[in-house]
C-alpha positions as CSV (number, residue, x, y, z in Angstrom):
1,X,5.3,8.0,-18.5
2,X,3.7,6.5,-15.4
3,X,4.6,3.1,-14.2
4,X,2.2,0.7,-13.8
5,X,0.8,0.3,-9.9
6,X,1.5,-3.9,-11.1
7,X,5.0,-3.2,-11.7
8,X,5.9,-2.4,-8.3
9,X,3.7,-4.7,-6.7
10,X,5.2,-7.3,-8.2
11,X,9.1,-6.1,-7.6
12,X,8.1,-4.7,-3.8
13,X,8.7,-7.4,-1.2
14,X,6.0,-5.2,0.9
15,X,3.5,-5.5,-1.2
16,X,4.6,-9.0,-2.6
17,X,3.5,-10.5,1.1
18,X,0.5,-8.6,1.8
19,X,-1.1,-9.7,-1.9
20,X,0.3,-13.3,-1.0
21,X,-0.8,-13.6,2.3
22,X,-3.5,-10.6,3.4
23,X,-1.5,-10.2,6.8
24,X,-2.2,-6.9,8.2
25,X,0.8,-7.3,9.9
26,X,3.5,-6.5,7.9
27,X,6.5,-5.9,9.8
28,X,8.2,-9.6,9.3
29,X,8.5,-8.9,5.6
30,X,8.9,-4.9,5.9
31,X,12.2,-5.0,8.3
32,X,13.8,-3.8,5.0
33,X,11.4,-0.8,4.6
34,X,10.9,0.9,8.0
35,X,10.7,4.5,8.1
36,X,14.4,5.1,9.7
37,X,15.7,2.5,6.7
38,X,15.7,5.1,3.9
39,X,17.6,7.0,5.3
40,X,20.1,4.8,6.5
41,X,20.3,3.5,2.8
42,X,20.7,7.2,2.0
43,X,17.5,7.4,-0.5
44,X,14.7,9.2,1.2
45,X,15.1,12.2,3.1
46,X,11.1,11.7,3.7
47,X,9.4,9.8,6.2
48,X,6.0,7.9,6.2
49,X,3.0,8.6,9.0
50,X,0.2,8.6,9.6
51,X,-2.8,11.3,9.6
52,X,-4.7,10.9,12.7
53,X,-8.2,11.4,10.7
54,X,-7.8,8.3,8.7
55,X,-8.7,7.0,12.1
56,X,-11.7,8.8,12.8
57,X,-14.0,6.8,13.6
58,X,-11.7,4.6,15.8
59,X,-10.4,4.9,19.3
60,X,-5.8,5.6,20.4
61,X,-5.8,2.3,20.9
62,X,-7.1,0.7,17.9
63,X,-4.8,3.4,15.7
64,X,-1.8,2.8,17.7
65,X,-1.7,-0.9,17.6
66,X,-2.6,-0.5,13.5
67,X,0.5,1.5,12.8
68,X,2.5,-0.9,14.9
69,X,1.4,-3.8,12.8
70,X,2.4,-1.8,9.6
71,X,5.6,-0.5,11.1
72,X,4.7,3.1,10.9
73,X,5.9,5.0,13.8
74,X,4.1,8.6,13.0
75,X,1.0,9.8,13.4
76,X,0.2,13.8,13.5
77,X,-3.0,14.0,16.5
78,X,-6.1,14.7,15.7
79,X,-8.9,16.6,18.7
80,X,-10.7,13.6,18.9
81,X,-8.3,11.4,19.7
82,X,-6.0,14.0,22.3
83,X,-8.7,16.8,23.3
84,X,-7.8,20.6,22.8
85,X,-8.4,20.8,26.9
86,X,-6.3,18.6,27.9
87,X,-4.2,18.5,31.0
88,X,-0.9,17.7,31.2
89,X,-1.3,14.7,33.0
90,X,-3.5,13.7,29.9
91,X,-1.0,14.8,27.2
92,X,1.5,12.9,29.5
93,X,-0.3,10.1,29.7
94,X,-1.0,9.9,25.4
95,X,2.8,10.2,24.7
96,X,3.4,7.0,26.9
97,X,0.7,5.4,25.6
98,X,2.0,6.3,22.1
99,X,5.6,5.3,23.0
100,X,4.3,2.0,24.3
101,X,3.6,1.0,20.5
102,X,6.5,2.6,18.9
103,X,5.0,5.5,18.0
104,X,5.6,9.2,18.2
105,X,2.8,12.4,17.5
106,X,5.4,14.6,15.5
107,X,2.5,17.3,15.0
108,X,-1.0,18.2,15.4
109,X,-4.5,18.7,13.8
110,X,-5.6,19.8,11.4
111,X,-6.7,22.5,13.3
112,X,-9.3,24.8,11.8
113,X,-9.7,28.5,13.4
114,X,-11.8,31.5,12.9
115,X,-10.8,33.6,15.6
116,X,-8.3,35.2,17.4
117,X,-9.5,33.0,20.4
118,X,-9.7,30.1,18.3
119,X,-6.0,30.4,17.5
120,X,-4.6,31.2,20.9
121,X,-5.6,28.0,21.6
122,X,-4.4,26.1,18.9
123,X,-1.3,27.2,19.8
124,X,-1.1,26.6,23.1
125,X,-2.5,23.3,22.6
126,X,0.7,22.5,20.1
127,X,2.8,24.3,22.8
128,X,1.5,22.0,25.6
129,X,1.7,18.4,23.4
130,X,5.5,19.2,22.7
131,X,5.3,19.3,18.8
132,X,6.7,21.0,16.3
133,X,4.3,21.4,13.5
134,X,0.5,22.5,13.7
135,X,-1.5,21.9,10.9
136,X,-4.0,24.6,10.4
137,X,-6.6,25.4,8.6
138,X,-6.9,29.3,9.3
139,X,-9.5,31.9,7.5
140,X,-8.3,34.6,5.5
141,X,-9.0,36.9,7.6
142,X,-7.6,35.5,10.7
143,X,-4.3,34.6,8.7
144,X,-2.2,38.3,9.8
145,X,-3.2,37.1,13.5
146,X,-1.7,33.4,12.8
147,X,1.5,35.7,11.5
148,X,1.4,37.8,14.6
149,X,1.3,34.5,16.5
150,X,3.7,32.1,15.5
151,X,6.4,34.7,16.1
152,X,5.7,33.8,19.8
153,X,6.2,29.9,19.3
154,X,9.8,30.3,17.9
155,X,10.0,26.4,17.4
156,X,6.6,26.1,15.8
157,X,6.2,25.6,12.4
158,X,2.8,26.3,11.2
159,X,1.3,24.3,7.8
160,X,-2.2,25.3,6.2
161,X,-4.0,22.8,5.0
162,X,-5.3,22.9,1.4
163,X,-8.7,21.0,0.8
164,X,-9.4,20.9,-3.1
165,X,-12.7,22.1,-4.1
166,X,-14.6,21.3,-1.0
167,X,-13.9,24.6,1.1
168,X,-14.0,28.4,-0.5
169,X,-10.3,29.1,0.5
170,X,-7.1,27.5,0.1
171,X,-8.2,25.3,-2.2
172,X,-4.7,24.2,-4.1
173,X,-0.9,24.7,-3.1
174,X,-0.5,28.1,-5.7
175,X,-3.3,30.0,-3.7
176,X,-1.6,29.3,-0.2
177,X,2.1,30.3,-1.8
178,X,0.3,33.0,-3.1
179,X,-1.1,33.8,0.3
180,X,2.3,33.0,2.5
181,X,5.2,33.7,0.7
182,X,5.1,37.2,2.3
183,X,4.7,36.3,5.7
184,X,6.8,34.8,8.4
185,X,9.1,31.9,6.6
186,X,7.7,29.3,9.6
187,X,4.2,29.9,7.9
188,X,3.3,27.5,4.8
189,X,1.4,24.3,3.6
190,X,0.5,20.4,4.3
191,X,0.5,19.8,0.3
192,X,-2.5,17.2,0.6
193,X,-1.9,15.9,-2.8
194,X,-5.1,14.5,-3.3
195,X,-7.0,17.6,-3.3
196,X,-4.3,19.3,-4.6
197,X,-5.2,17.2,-7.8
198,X,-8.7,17.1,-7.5
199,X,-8.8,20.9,-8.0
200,X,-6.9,20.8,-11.2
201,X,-3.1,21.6,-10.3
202,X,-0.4,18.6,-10.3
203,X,1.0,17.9,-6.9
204,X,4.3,16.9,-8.0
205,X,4.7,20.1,-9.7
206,X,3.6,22.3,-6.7
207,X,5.9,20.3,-4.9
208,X,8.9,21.0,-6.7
209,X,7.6,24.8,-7.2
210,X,7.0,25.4,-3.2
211,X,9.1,23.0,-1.5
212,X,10.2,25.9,0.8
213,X,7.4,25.8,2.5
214,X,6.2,22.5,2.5
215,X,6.4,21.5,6.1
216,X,4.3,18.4,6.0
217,X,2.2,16.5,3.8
218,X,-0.8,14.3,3.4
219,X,-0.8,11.3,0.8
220,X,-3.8,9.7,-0.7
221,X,-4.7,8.6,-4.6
222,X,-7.7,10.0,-6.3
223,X,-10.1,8.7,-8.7
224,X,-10.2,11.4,-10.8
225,X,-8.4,14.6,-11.3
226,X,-11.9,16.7,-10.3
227,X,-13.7,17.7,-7.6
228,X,-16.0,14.1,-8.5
229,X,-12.3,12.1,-7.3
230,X,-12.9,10.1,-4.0
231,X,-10.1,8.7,-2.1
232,X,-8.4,5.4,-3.6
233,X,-5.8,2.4,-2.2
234,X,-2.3,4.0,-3.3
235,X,-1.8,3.2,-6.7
236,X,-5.4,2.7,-8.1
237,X,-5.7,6.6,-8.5
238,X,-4.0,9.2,-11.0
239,X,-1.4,10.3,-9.1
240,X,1.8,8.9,-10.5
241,X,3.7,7.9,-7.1
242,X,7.1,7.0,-8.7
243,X,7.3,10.5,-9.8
244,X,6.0,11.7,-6.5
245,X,9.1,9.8,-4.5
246,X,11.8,11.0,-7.4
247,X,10.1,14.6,-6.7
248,X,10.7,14.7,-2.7
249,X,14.2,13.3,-3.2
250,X,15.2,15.8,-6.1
251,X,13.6,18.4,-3.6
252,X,15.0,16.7,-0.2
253,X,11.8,17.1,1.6
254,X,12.5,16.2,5.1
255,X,9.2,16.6,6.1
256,X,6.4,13.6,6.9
257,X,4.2,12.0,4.6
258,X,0.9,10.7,6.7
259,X,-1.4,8.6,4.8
260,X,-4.7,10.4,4.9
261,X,-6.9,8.1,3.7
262,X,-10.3,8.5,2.9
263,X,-12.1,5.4,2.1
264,X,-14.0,3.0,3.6
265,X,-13.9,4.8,7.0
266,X,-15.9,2.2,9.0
267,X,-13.6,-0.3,7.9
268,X,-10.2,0.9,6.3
269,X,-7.9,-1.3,7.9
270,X,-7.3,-3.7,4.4
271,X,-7.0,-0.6,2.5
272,X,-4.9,1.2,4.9
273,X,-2.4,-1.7,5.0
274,X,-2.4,-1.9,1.2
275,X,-1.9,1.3,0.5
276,X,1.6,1.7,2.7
277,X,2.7,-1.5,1.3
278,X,2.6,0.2,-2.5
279,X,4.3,3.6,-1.2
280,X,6.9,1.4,0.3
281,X,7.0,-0.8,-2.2
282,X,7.9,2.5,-4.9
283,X,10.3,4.1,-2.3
284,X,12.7,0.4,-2.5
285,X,12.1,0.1,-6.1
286,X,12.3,3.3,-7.5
């Protein structure tokens, strides 16, 4: 049975003070709930980041000082805001900036790529920034190149990005196991839950179903479990977050999970702040 989203806003001290006060910044009644504290308290193997297009329409600097006032300190990098030519002065130059708010760029994109071209650079790209993970969000067809590539990038991890009904391929978790579980083991998914949902499956089951490969993830709440959903606050939606935390534990996915939210783009900020006070809120009281 799914909690009520009033239950743990009441019982999260998170959420408690940004219903009581509507201060975006957080952190002075958070200190309990900052990403490295889960751990410490031996709960979450997880933790929280950000996606870098929940920012799209804002500048590094804007995005940067946001997290820092929500005590996020992840944020996977989107083109837009470090370009796909930059030099290494530039890249340099980001990850101080980045540092300079407490923040780190564990991965980046997503990435979308058509063609052998198209993929050589997306991997050089995630070469030259220094990360780990590259979302992706590959054709078919170009898919046995990605698997010819990624055996050069022995660090790399490489996750394809499932987007629902809105795109004709990868549209749910099952068709990218389906499509991966024969390829190289550092190939498999960001489990967007959202459109996960919105194309009929259950997140929390595909979780616990391909966990293997799950190497990132990107949280949001739906309206509605259909392609007619739009993005949500945390906690508004149909997805049943206390399950969703008890499912990454039961699973220990070590992984990220970046807020990827959707709504209000011009102007997300209250939204934005909201919606990592629930999540944190569920992670301390669940």
């Amino acid at each position: 049975m799914k909690v009520s989203r009033r239950t743990f806003l009441k019982a999260g001290l998170t959420s408690t003070a940004f219903l009581a006060t509507g201060d975006l910044n957080l952190s002075r009644a958070t200190a309990s709930t900052a990403p490295e504290t889960p751990s410490s308290k031996g709960k979450n193997p997880f933790r929280l980041s950000c996606a870098g297009y929940t920012f799209v329409h804002f500048d590094i600097e804007t995005t940067l000082k946001t997290l820092k006032q929500i005590d996020i300190h992840y944020l996977c990098i989107k083109d837009f805001h470090l370009p796909m030519n930059s030099t290494d002065e530039q890249i340099a130059a980001f990850h101080r900036k980045c540092a300079s708010y407490d923040v780190k760029g564990y991965g980046v994109g997503p990435i979308y790529m058509k063609t052998k071209e198209e993929t050589d650079c997306a991997f050089e790209y995630a070469e030259r920034v220094g990360v780990k993970i590259m979302v992706g969000v590959p054709t078919y067809e170009i898919l046995p190149y990605v698997n010819e590539k990624i055996r050069e990038y022995p660090h790399m991890y490489y996750a394809i990005h499932l987007h629902g009904p809105d795109l004709p391929i990868f549209q749910d978790a099952t068709v990218i196991w389906d499509k991966v579980k024969d390829l190289n083991p550092r190939i498999g998914m960001c489990l967007d839950i959202g459109h996960d949902l919105r194309n009929g499956a259950d997140p929390i089951s595909d979780l616990r179903k391909y966990h293997s490969r799950i190497f990132d993830m990107h949280i949001k709440d739906e309206s509605e479990a259909s392609k007619a959903g739009h993005c949500v606050e945390l906690g508004r939606g149909k997805i049943d977050f206390p399950a969703l935390v008890k499912a990454m534990r039961e699973v220990n996915y070590t992984g990220m999970c970046s807020l990827e939210y959707e709504k209000d783009m011009k102007d997300p900020f209250m939204g934005i702040a909201e919606s990592y006070g629930y999540l944190k809120a569920v992670c301390d009281v669940v």
